[in-house]
N, C-alpha and C positions, 0 to 999 in steps of 0.2 A: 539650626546651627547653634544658638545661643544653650540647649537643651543639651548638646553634646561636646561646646566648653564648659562646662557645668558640670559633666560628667569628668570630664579630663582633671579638671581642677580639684573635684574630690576626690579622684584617684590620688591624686599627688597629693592632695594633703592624708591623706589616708597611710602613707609609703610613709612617712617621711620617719614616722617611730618606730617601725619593723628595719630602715635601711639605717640609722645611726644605732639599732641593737647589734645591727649584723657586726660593727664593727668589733665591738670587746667581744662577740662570739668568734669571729674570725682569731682575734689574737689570743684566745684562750685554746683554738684549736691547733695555731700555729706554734705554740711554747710546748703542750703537748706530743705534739707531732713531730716536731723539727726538734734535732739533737744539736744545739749551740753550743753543748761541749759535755765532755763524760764527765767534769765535775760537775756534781747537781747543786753547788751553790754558785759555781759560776754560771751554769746553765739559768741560773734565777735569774741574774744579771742580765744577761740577754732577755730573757722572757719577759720583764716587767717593760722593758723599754717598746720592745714589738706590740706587747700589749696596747700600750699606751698611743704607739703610732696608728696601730688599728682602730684603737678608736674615733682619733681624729681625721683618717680615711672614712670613717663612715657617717661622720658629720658632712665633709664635702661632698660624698657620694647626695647624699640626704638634701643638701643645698642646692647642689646642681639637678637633680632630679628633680625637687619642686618647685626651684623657682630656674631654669633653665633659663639662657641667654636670649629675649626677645630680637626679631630682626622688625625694621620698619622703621618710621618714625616714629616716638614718644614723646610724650608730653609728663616733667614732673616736678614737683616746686623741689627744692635747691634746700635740703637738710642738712647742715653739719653733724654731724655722729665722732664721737670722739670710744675709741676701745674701752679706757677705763668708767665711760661710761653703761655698758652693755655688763658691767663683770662683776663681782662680789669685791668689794675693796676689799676690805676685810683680812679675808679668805688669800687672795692674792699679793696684798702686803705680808702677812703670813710665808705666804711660799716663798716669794723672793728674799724673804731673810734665812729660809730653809735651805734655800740654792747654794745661796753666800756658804751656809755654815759647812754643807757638803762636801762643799768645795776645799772648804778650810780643812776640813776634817782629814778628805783624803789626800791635799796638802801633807799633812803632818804624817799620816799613815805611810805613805810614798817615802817622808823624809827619814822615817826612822825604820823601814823595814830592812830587815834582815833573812840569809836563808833560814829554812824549818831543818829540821831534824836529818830528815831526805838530802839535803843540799839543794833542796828547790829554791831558787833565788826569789826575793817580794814576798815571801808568806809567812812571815814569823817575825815574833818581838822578839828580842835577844835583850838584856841585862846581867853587870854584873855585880855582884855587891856579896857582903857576908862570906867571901873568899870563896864564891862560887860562879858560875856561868849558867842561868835560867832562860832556857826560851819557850816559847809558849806561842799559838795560834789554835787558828788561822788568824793573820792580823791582814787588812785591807792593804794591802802594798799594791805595788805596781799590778801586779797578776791578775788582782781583783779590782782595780781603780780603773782602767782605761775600758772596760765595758760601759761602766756606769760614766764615766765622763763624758765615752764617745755615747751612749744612750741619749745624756742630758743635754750632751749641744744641739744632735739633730733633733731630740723633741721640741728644745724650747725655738729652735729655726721653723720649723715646723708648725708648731701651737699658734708661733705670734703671727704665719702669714694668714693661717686658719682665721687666728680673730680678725683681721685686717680684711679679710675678705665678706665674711658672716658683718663686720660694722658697715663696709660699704656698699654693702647692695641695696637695693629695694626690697620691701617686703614688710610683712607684720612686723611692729615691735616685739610682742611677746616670742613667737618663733627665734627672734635673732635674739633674744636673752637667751632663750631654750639653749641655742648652740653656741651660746660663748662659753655658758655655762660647763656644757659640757667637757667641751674643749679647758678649760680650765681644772678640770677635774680630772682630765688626762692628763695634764701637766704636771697637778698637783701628785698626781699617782708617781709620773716619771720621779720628782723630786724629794715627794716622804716615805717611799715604800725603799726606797735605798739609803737614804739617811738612817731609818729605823736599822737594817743591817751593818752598816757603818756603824752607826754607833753602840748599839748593841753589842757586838762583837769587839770594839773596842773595849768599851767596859770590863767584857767577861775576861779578854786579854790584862786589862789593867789590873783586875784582883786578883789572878792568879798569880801576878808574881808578889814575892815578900819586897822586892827593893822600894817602893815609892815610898812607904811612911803614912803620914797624916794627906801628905799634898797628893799622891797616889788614891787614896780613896775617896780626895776633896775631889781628884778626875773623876773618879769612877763614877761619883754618888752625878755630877755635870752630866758625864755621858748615857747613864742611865734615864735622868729628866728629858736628855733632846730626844732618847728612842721612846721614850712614855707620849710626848709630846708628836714626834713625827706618827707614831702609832696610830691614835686619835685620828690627824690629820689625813692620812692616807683612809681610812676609813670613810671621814668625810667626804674628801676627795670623789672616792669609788659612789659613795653616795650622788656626787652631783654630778658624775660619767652617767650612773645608770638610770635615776630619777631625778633628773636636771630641775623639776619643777616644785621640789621641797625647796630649792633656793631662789624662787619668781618671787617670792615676799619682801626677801632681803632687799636692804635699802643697799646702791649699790657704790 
């Protein structure tokens, strides 16, 4: 008997880094495969958020599989576990001021969009100055902002029940860093890989037209540092989605 839990239990620890892989494979097959819309910048929009939900589907897959819900009596001493202890401060105070600015960003995008050229309403800056009328995009407006916002609500609903759940269970410490990790790194994916577009595209928006002046490319050079910055980020990010255990070092 003892011979053949032993076997069980290395199965499951065996699964546990093939079944949170499946995850960003799932959402890289489902951005490919699924058509969330004939524009392929809005289709990105969609894709990075599914990405992102998949892969924290396969952290729970992963959880639930190897440490699956015991029935019987148990016996076990009485640990407080706190989230922000399992997580990269760091890394995490980072993203949360990322969120903010995203927020901010397509705030402002939303408030000043106007139609493009087409008469498409949300997708273009307009300005006028030098006794002319300038518009220019693609600018984040409405058209382009409610993917990414509705992405960002259910991922971070999503993310924070993930970590809530991976803090309270049972199990190895190192393991439950592994999937906060993670999980954090899906997060981080939802929140810098769209800021990086936001504000990017802002930018490129902002210099093409002549009206701003000095305080126009005092934006631009702003909005260039947050997508230099969110760039990075997302990088790392995908870093601690795919190899969660470069950040097991980090003081958390």
């Amino acid at each position: 008997m003892s011979d053949s839990l032993g076997a069980v239990k290395s199965w499951r620890r065996w699964a546990d880094a093939p079944l949170r892989w499946a995850g960003p494979v799932v959402g890289v097959g489902v951005g490919r495969g699924v058509t969330f819309s004939s524009d392929a910048d809005v289709h990105l929009l969609y894709a990075i958020p599914v990405f992102g939900l998949c892969s924290v589907a396969g952290v729970l897959l992963a959880d639930l599989v190897v440490h699956p819900r015991r029935r019987g009596v148990r016996e076990a001493v009485v640990v407080r576990r706190r989230v922000r202890d399992q997580i990269p401060r760091a890394l995490a105070g980072s993203l949360v001021v990322q969120a903010v600015l995203l927020v901010a960003l397509l705030g402002i995008a939303v408030g000043t969009a106007s139609a493009d050229g087409a008469g498409r309403a949300g997708r273009a800056l307009v300005e006028s100055c030098q006794g002319g009328t300038y518009v220019t995009g693609p600018w984040p407006g409405p058209y382009y902002a409610w993917p990414v916002l509705g992405g960002l609500g259910v991922g971070s609903v999503v993310c924070g029940l993930t970590l809530r759940r991976v803090t309270a269970r049972a199990g190895e410490d190192e393991r439950r860093r592994v999937r906060a990790r993670v999980t954090v790194g899906a997060w981080g994916v939802l929140v810098a890989a769209p800021l990086f577009a936001v504000s990017s595209t802002m930018a490129v928006a902002v210099l093409s037209l002549p009206c701003g002046g000095w305080a126009g490319d005092l934006g631009a050079v702003g909005l260039a540092s947050v997508a230099f910055v969110s760039a990075m980020t997302a990088g790392w990010c995908l870093v601690a989605l795919l190899v969660p255990r470069v950040h097991i070092e980090e003081r958390p």
